[in-house]
N, CA, C and O atoms as a Maestro MAE file, in Angstrom:
{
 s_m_m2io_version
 :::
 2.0.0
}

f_m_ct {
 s_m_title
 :::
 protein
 m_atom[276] {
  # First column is atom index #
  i_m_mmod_type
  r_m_x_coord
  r_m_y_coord
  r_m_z_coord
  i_m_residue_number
  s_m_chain_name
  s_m_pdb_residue_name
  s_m_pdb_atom_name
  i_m_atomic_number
  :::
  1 25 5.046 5.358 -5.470 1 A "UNK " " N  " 7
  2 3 4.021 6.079 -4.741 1 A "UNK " " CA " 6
  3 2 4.048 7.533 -5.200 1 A "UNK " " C  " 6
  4 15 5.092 8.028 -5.624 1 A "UNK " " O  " 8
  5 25 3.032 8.148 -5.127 2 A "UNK " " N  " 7
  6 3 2.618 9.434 -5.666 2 A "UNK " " CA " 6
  7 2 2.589 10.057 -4.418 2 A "UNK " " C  " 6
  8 15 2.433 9.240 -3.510 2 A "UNK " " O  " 8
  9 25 2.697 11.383 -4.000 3 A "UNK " " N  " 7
  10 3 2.018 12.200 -3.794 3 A "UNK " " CA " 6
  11 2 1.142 13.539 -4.427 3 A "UNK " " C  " 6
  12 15 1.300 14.109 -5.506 3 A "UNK " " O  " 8
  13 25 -0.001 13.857 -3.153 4 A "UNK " " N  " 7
  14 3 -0.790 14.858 -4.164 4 A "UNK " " CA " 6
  15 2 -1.587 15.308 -2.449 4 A "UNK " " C  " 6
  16 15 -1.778 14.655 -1.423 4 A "UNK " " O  " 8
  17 25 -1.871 16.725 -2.854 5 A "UNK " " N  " 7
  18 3 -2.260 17.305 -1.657 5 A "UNK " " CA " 6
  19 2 -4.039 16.930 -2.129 5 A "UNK " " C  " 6
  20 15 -4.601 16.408 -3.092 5 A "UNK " " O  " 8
  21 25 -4.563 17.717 -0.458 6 A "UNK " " N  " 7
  22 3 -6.371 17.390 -0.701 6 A "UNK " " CA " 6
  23 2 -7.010 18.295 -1.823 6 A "UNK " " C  " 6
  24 15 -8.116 18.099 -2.328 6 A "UNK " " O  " 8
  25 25 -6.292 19.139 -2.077 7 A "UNK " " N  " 7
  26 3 -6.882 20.373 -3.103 7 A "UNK " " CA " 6
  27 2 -6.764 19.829 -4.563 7 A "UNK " " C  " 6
  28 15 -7.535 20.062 -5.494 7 A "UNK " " O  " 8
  29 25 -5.736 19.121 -4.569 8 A "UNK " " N  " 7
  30 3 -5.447 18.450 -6.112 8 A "UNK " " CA " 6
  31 2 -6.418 17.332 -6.204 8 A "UNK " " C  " 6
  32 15 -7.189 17.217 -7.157 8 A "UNK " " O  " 8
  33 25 -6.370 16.463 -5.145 9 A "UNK " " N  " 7
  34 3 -7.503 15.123 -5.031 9 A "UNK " " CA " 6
  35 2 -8.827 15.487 -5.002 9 A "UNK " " C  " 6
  36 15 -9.699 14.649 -5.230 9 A "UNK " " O  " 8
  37 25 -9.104 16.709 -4.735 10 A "UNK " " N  " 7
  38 3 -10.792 17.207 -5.039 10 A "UNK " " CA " 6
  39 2 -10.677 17.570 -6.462 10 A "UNK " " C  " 6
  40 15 -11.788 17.563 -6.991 10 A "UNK " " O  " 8
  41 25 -10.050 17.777 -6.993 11 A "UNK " " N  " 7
  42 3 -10.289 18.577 -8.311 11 A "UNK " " CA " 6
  43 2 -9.565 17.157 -9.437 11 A "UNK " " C  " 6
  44 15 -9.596 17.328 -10.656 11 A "UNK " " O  " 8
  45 25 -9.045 16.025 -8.927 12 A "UNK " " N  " 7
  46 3 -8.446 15.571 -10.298 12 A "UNK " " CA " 6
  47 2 -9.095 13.505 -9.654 12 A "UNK " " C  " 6
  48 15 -8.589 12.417 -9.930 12 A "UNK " " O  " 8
  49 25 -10.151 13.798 -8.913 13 A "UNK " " N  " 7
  50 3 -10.751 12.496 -8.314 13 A "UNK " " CA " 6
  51 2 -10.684 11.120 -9.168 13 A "UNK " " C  " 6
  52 15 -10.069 10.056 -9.092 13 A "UNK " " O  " 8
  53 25 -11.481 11.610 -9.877 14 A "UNK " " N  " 7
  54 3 -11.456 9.987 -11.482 14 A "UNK " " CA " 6
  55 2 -10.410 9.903 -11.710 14 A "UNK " " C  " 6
  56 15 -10.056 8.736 -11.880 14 A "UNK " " O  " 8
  57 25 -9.553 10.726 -11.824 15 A "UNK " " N  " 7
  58 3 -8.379 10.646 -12.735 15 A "UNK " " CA " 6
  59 2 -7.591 9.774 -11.554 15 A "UNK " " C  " 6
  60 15 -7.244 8.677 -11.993 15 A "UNK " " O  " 8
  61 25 -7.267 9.967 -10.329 16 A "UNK " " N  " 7
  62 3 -7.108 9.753 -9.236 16 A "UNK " " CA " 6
  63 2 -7.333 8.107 -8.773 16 A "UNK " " C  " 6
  64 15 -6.430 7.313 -8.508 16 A "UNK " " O  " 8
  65 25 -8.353 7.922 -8.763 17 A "UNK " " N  " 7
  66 3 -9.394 6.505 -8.738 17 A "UNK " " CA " 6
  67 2 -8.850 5.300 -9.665 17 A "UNK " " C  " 6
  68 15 -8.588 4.130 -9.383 17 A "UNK " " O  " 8
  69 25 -8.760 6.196 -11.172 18 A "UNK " " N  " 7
  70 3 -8.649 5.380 -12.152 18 A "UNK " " CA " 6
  71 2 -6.948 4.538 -11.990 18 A "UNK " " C  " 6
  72 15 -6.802 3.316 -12.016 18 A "UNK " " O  " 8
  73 25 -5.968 5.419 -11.851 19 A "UNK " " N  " 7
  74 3 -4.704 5.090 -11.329 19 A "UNK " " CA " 6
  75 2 -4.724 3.885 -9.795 19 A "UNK " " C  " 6
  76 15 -4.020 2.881 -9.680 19 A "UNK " " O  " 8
  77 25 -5.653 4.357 -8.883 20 A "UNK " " N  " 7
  78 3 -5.483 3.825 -7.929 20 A "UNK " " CA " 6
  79 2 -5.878 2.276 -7.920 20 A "UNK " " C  " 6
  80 15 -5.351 1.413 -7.217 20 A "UNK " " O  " 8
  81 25 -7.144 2.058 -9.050 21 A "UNK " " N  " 7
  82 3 -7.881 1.331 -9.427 21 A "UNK " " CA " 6
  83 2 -6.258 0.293 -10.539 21 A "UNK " " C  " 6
  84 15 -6.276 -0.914 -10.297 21 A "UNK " " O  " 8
  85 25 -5.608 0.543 -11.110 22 A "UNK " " N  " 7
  86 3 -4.636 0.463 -12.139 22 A "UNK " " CA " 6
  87 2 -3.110 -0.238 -10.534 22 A "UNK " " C  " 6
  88 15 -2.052 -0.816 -10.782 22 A "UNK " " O  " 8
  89 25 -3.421 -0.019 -9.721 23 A "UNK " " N  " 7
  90 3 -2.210 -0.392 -8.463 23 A "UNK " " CA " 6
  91 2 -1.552 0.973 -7.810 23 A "UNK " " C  " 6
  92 15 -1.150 1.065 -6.651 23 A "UNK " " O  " 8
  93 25 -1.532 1.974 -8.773 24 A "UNK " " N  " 7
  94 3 -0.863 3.126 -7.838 24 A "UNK " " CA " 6
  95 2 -1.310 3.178 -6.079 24 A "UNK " " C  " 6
  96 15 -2.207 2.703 -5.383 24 A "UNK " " O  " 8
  97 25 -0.131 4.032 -5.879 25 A "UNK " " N  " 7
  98 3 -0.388 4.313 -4.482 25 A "UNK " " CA " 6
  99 2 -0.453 5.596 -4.055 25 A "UNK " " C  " 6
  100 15 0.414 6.184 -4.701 25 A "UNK " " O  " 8
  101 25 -1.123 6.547 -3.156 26 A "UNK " " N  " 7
  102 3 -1.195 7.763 -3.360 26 A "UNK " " CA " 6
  103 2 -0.984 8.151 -2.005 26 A "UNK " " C  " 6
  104 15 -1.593 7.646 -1.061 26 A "UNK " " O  " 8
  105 25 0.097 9.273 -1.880 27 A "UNK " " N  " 7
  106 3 -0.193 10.161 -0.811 27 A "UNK " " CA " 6
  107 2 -0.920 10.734 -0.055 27 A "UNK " " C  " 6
  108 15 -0.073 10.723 0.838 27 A "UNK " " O  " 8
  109 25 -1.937 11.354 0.510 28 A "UNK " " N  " 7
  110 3 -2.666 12.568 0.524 28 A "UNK " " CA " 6
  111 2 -1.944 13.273 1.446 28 A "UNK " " C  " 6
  112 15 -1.306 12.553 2.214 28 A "UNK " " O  " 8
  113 25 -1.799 14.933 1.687 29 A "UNK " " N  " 7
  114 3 -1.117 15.531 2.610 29 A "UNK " " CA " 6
  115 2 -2.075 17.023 2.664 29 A "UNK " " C  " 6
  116 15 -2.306 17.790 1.729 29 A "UNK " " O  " 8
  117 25 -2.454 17.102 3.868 30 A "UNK " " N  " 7
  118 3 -3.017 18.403 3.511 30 A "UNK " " CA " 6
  119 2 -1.741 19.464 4.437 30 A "UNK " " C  " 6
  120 15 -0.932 19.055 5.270 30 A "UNK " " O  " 8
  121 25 -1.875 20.479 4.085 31 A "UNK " " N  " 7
  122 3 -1.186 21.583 4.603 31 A "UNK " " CA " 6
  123 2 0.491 20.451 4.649 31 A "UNK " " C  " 6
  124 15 0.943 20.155 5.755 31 A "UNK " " O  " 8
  125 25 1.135 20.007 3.487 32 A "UNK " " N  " 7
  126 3 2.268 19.657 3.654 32 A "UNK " " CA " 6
  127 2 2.419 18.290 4.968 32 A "UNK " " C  " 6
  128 15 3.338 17.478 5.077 32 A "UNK " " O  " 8
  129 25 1.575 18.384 5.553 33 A "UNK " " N  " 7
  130 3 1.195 16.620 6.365 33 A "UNK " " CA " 6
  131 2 1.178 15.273 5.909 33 A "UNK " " C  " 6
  132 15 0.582 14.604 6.753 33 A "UNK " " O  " 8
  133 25 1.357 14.948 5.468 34 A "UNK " " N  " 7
  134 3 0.617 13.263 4.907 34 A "UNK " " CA " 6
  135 2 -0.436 12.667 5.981 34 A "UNK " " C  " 6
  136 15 -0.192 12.239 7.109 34 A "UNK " " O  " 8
  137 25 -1.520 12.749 5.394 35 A "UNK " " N  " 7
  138 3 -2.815 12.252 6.599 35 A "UNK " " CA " 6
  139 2 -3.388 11.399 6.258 35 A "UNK " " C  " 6
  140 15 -4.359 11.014 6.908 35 A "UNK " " O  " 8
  141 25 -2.847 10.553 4.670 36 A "UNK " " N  " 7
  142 3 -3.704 9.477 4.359 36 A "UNK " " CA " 6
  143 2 -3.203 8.773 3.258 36 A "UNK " " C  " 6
  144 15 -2.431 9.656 2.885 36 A "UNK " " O  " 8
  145 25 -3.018 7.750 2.335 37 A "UNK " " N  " 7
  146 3 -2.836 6.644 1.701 37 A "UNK " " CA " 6
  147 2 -4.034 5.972 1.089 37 A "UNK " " C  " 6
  148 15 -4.843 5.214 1.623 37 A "UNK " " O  " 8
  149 25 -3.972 6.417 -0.158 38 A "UNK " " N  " 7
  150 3 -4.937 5.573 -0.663 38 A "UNK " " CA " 6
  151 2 -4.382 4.426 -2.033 38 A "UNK " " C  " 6
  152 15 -4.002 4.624 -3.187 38 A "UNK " " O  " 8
  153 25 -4.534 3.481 -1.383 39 A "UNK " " N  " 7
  154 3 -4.484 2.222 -1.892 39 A "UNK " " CA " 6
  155 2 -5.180 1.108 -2.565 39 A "UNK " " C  " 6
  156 15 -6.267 0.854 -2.045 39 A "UNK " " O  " 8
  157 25 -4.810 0.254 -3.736 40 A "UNK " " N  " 7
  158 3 -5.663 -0.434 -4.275 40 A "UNK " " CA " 6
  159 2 -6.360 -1.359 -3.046 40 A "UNK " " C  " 6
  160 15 -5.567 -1.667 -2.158 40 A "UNK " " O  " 8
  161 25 -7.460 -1.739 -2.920 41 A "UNK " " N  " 7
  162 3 -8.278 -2.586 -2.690 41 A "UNK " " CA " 6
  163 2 -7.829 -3.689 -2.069 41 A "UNK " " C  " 6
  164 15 -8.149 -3.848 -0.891 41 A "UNK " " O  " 8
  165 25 -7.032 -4.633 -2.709 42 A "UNK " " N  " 7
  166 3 -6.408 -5.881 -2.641 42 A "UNK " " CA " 6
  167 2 -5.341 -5.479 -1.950 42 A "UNK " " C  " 6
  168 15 -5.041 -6.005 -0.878 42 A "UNK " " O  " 8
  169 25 -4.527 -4.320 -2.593 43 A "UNK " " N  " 7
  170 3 -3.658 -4.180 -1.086 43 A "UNK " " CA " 6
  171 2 -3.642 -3.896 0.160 43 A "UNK " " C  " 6
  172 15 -2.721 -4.119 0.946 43 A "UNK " " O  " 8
  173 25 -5.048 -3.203 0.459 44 A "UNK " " N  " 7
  174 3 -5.163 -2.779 1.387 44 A "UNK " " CA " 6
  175 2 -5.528 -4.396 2.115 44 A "UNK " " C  " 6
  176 15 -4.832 -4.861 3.018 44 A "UNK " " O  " 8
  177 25 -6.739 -5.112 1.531 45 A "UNK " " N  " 7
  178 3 -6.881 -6.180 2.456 45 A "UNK " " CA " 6
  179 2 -6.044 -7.136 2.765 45 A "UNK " " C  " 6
  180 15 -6.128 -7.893 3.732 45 A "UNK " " O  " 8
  181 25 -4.675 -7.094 1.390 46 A "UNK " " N  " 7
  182 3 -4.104 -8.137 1.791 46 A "UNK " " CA " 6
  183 2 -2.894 -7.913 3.333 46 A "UNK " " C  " 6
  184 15 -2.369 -8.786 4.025 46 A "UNK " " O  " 8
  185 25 -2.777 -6.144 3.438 47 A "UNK " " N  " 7
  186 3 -2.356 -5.922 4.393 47 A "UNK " " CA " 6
  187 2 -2.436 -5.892 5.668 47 A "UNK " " C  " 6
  188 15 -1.539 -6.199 6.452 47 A "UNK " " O  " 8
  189 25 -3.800 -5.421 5.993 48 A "UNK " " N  " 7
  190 3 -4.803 -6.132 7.265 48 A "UNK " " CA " 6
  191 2 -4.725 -7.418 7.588 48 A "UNK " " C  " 6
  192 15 -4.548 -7.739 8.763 48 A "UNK " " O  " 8
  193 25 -4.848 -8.376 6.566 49 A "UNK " " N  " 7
  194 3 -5.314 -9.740 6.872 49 A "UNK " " CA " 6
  195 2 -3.445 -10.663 7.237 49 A "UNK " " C  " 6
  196 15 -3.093 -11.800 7.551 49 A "UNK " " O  " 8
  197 25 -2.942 -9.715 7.031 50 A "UNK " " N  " 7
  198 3 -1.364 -10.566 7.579 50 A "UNK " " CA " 6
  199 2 -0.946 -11.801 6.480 50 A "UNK " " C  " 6
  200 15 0.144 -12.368 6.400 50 A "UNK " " O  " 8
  201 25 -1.852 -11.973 5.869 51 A "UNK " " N  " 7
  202 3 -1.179 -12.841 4.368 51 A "UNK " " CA " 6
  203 2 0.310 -12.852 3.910 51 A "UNK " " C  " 6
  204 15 1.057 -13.829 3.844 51 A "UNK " " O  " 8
  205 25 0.620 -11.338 3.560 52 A "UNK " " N  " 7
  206 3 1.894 -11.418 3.453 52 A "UNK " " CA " 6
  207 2 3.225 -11.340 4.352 52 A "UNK " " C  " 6
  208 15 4.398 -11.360 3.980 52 A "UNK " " O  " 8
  209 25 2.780 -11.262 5.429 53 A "UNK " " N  " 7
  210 3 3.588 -11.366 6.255 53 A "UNK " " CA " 6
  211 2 4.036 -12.810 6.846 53 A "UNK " " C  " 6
  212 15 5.173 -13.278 6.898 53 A "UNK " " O  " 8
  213 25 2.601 -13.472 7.351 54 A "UNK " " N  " 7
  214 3 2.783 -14.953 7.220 54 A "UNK " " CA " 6
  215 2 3.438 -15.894 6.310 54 A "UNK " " C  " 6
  216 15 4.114 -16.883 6.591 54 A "UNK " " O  " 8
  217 25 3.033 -15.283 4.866 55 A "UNK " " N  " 7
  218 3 4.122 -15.968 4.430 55 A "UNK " " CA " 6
  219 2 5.620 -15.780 4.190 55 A "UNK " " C  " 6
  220 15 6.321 -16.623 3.630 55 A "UNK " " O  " 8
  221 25 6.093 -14.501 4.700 56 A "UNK " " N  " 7
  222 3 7.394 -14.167 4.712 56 A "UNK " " CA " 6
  223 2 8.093 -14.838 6.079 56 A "UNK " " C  " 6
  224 15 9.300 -14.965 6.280 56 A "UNK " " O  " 8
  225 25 7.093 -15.194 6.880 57 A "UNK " " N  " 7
  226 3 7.840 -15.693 8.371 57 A "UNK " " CA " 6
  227 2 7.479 -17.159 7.819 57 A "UNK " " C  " 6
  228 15 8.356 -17.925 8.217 57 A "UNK " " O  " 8
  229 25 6.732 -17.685 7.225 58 A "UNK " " N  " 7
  230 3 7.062 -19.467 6.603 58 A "UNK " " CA " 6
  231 2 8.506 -19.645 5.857 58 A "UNK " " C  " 6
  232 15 9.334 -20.521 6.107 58 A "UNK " " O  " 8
  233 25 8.632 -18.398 4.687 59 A "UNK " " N  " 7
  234 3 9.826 -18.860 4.250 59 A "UNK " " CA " 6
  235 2 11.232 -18.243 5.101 59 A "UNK " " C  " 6
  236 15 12.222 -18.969 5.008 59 A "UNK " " O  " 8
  237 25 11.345 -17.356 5.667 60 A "UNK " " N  " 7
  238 3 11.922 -17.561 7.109 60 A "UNK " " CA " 6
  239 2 12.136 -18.549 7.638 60 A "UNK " " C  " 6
  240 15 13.337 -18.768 7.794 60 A "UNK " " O  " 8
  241 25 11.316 -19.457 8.089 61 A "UNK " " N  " 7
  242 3 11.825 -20.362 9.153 61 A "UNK " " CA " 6
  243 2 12.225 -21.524 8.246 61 A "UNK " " C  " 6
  244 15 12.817 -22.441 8.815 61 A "UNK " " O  " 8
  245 25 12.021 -21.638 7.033 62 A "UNK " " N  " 7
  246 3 12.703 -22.617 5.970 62 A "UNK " " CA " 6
  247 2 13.857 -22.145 5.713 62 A "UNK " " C  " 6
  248 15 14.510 -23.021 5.146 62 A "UNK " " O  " 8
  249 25 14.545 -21.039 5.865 63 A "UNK " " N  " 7
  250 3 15.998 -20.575 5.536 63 A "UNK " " CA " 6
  251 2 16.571 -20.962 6.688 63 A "UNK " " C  " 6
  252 15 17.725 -21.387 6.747 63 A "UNK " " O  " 8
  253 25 15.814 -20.840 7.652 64 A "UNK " " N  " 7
  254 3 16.829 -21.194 9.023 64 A "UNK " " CA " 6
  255 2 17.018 -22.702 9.313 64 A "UNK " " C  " 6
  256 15 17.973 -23.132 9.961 64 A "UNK " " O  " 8
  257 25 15.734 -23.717 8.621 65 A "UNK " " N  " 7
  258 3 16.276 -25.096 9.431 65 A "UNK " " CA " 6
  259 2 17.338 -25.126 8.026 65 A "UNK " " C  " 6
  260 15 18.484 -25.337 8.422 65 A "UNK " " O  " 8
  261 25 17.299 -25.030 7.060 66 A "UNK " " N  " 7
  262 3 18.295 -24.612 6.144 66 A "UNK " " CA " 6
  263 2 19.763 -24.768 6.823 66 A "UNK " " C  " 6
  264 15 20.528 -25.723 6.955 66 A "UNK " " O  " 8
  265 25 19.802 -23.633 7.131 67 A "UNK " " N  " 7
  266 3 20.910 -23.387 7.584 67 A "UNK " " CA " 6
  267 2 21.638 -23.938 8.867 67 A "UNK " " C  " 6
  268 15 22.825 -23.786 9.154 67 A "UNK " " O  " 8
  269 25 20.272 -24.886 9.867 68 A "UNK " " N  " 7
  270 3 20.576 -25.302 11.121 68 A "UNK " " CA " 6
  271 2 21.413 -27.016 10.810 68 A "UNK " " C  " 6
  272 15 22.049 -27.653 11.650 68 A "UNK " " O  " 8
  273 25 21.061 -27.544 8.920 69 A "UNK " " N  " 7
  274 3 21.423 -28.825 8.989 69 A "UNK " " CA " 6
  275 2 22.629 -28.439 8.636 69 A "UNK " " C  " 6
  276 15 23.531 -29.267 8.512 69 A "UNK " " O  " 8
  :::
 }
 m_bond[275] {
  # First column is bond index #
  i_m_from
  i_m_to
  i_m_order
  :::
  1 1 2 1
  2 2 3 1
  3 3 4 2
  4 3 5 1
  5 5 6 1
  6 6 7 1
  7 7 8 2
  8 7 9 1
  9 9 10 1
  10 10 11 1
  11 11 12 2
  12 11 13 1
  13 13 14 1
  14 14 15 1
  15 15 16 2
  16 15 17 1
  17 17 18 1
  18 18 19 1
  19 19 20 2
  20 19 21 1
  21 21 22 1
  22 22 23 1
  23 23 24 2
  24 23 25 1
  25 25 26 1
  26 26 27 1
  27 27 28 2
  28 27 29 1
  29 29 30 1
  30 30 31 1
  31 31 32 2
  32 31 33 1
  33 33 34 1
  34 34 35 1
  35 35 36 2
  36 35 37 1
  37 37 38 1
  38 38 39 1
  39 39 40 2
  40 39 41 1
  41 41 42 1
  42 42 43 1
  43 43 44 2
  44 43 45 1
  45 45 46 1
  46 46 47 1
  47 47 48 2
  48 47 49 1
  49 49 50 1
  50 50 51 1
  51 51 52 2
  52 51 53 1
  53 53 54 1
  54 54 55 1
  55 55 56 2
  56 55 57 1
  57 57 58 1
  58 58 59 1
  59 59 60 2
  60 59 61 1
  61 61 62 1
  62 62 63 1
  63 63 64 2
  64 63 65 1
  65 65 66 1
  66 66 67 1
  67 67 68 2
  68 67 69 1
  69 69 70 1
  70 70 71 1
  71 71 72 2
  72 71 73 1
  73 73 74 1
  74 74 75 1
  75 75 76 2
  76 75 77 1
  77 77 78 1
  78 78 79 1
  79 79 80 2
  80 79 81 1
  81 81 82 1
  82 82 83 1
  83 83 84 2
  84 83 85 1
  85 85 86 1
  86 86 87 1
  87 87 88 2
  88 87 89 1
  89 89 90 1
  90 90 91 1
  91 91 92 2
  92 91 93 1
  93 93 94 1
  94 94 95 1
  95 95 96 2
  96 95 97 1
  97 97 98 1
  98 98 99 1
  99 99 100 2
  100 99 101 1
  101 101 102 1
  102 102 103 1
  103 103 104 2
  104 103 105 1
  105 105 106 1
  106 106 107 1
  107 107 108 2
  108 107 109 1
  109 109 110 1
  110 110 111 1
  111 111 112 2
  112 111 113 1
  113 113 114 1
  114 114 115 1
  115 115 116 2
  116 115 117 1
  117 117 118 1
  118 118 119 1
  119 119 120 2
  120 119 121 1
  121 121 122 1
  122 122 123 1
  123 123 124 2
  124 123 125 1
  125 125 126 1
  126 126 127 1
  127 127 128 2
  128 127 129 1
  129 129 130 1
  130 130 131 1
  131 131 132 2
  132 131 133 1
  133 133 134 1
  134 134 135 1
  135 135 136 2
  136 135 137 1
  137 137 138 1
  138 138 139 1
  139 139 140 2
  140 139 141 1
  141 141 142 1
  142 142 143 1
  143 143 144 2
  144 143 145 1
  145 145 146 1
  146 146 147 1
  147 147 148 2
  148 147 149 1
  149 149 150 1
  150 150 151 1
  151 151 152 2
  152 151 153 1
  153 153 154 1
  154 154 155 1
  155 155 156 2
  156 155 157 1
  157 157 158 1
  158 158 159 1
  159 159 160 2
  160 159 161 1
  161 161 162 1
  162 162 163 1
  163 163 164 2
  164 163 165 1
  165 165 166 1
  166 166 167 1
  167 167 168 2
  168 167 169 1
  169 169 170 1
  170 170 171 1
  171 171 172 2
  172 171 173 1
  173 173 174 1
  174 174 175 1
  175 175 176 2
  176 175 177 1
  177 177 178 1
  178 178 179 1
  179 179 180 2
  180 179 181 1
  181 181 182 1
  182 182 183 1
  183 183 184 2
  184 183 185 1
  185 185 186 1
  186 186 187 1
  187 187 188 2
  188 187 189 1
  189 189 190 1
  190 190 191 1
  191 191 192 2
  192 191 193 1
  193 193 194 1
  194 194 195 1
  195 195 196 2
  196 195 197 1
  197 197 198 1
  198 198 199 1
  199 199 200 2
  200 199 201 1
  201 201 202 1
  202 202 203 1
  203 203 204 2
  204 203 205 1
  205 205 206 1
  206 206 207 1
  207 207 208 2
  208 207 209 1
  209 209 210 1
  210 210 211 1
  211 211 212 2
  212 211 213 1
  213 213 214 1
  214 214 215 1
  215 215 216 2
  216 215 217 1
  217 217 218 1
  218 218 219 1
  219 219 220 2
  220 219 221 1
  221 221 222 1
  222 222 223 1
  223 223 224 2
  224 223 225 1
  225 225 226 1
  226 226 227 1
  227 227 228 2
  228 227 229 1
  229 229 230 1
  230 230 231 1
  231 231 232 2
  232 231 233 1
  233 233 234 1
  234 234 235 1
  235 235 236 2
  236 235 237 1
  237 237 238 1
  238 238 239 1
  239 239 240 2
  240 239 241 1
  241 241 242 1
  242 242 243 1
  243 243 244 2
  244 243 245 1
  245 245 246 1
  246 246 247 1
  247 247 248 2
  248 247 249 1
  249 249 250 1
  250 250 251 1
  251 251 252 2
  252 251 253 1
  253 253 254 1
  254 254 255 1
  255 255 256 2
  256 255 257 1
  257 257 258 1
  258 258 259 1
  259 259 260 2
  260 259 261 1
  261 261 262 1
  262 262 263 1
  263 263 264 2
  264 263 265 1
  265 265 266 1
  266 266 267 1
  267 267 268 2
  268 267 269 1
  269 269 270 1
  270 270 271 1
  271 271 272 2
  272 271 273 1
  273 273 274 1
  274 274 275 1
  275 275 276 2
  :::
 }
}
């Protein structure tokens, strides 16, 4: 993950986009804050939509009957 304040992200945008577009992940912080995250696309939805989490609690509960025989 990167950071970069709002003054740098107005002035270096494409350049910005193009990375984000590529998987980077970006900070934003104004006045030394972090007020925002900008993220590829796919990660963002796959994070909303609980995809990866669901499947981390499927293979979860396969380690445990695992371990229950």
């Amino acid at each position: 993950m990167k950071n970069i304040n709002v003054n740098e992200l107005q002035n270096t945008i494409s350049q910005v986009m193009r990375e984000v577009e590529s998987g980077e992940v970006f900070e934003v912080s104004r006045y030394s804050k972090p007020v925002a995250y900008l993220v590829p696309k796919e990660e963002f939805e796959n994070s909303i939509s609980g995809v990866k989490c669901r499947k981390c609690l499927e293979d979860l509960r396969k380690i445990a009957k695992k371990i229950e025989r």
